[in-house]
C-alpha positions as CSV (number, residue, x, y, z in Angstrom):
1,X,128.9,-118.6,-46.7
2,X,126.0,-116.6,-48.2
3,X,126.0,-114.0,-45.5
4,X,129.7,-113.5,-45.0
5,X,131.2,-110.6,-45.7
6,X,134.7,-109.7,-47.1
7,X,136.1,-109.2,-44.0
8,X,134.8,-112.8,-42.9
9,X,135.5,-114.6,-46.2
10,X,138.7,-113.6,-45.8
11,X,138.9,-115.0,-41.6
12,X,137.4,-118.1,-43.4
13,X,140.2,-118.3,-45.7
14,X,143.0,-117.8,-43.3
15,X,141.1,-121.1,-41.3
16,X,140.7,-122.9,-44.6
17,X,144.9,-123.1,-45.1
18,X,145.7,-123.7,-41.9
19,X,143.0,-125.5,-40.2
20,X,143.5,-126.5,-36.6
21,X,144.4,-130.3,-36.4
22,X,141.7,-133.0,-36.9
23,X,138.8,-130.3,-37.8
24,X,136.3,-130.9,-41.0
25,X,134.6,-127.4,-41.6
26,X,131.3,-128.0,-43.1
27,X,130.5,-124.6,-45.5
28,X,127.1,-124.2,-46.8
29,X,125.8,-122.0,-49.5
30,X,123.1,-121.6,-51.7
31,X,125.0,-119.7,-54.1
32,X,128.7,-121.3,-55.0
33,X,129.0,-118.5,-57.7
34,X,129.0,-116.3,-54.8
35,X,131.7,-117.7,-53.0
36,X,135.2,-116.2,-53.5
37,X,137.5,-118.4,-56.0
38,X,139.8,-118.7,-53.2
39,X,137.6,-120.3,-50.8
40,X,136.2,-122.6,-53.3
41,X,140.0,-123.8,-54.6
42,X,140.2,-125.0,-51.5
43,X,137.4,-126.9,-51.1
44,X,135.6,-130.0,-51.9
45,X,132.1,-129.3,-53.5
46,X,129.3,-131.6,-52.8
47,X,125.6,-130.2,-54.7
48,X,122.8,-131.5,-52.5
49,X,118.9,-131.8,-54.3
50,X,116.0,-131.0,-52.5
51,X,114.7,-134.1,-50.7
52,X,111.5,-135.8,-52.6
53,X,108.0,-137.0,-51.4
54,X,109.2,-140.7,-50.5
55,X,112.0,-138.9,-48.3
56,X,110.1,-135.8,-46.8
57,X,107.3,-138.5,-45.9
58,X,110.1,-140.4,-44.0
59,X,111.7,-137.7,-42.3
60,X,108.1,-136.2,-41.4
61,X,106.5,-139.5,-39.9
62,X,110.2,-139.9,-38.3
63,X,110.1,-136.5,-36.5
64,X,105.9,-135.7,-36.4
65,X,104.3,-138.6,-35.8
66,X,101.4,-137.2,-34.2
67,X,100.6,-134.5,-37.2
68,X,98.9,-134.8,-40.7
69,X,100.8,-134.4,-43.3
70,X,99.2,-132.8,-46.6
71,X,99.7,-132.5,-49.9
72,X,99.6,-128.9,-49.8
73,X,102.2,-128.9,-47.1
74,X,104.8,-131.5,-49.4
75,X,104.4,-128.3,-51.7
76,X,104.9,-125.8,-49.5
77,X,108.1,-127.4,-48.0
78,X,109.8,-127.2,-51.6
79,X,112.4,-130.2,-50.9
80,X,113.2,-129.1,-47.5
81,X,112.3,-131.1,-44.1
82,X,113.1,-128.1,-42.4
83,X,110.6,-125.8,-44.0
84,X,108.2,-128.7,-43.9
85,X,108.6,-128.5,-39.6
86,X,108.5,-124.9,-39.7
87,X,105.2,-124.6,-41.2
88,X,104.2,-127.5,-39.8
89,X,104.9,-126.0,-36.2
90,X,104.4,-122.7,-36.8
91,X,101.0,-122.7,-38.2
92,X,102.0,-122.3,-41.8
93,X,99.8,-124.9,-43.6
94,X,96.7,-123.5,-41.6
95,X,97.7,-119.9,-42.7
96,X,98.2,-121.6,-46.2
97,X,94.4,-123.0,-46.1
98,X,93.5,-119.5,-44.9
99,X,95.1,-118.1,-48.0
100,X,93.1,-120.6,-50.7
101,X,89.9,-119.7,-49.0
102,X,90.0,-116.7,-49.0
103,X,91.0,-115.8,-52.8
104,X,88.4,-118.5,-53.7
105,X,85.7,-116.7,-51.7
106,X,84.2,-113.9,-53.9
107,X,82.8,-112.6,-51.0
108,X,86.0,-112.4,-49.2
109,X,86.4,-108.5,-47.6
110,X,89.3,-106.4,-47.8
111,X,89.3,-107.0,-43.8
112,X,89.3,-111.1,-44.7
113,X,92.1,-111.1,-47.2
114,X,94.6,-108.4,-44.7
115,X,94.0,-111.2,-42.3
116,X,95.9,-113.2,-44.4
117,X,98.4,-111.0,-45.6
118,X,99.4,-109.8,-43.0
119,X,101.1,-112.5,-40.6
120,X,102.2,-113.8,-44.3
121,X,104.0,-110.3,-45.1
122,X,105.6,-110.4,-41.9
123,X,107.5,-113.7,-42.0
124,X,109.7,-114.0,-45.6
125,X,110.1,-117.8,-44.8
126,X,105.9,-117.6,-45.9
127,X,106.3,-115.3,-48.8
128,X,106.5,-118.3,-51.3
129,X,102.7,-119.1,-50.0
130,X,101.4,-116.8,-53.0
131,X,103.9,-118.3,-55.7
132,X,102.4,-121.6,-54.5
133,X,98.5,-120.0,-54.2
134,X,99.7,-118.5,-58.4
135,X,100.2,-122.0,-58.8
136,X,97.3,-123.6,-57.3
137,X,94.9,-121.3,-59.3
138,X,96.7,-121.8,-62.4
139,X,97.9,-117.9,-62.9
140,X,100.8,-118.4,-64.6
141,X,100.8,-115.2,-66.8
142,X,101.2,-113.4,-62.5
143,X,104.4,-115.5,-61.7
144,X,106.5,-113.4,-62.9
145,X,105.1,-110.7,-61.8
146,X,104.9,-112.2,-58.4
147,X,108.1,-113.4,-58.3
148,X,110.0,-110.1,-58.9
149,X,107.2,-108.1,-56.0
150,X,108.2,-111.0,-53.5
151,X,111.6,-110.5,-54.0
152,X,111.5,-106.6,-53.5
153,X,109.5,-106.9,-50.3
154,X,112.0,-106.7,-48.0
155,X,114.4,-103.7,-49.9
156,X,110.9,-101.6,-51.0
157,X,107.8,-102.3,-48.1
158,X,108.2,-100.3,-44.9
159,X,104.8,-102.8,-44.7
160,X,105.6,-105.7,-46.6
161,X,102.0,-107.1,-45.3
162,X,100.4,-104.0,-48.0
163,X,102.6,-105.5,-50.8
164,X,101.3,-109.2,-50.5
165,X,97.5,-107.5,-50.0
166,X,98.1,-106.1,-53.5
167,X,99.4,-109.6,-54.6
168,X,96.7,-111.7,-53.2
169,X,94.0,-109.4,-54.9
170,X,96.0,-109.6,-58.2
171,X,95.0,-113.4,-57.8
172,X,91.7,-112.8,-57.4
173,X,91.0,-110.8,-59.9
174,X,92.4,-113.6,-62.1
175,X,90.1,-116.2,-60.3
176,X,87.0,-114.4,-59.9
């Protein structure tokens, strides 16, 4: 329902009081005070939580038997089994070691850390890597910092992969 727009809230609305005969629509949105007060009158509201360890563990020895799962990568997957696959599949918890190493390595080149920003800046889903590096490096006094950068990237960055560059060194300036 997030990404609708006016025009197909309203298509959804016309569905929603008069759906076709034996039909449960399933909506889905992140943000219910988003949602028009009309479509939300007329339906039922159910919050789901973020999965936790015990469950992710589950689902992930269910569904990837034949990877490791990491501590690091239960961090990176926030709740969600489906993050947890994509990183897991996409090389996301390598990229996330790539990430540690190289902020902890004071000899780590401008060359090293671009390496690293740059598939990173390119893929949004991996853009909560550096909240989660600001975490690992205890750097609180840059989360919020971080936080309102990352969520600029997209509107502001012709080359969001410059923008987590500039993040990534903030970190290591605050490490080194």
């Amino acid at each position: 329902l997030d990404e609708l727009t006016a025009n197909g809230a309203n298509a959804m609305l016309k569905l929603l009081e008069e759906p076709p005969v034996k039909t449960i629509f399933f909506l889905i949105s992140h943000s219910l005070a988003n949602t028009l007060p009309t479509v939300r009158s007329r339906a039922r509201v159910e919050k789901m939580s973020p999965l936790n360890s015990s469950e992710l563990r589950d689902l992930f020895y269910k569904f990837l038997p034949d990877e490791e799962l990491t501590p690091a990568l239960l961090r990176l997957a926030n709740g969600s089994f489906g993050r947890i696959a994509d990183l897991k599949l996409s090389g996301g918890q390598d990229l996330y070691e790539q990430l540690i190493t190289v902020i902890e390595n004071p000899r780590a080149s401008p060359v090293d850390i671009m390496t690293v920003a740059s598939p990173i800046g390119k893929d949004v889903a991996l853009h909560g890597m550096i909240l989660d590096a600001i975490y690992h490096f205890g750097c609180a006094d840059l989360y919020p910092v971080a936080s309102r950068e990352i969520a600029t990237i997209s509107r502001l960055y012709l080359e969001p992969e410059i923008a987590i560059f500039n993040l990534i060194m903030k970190i290591k300036k605050n490490v080194n």
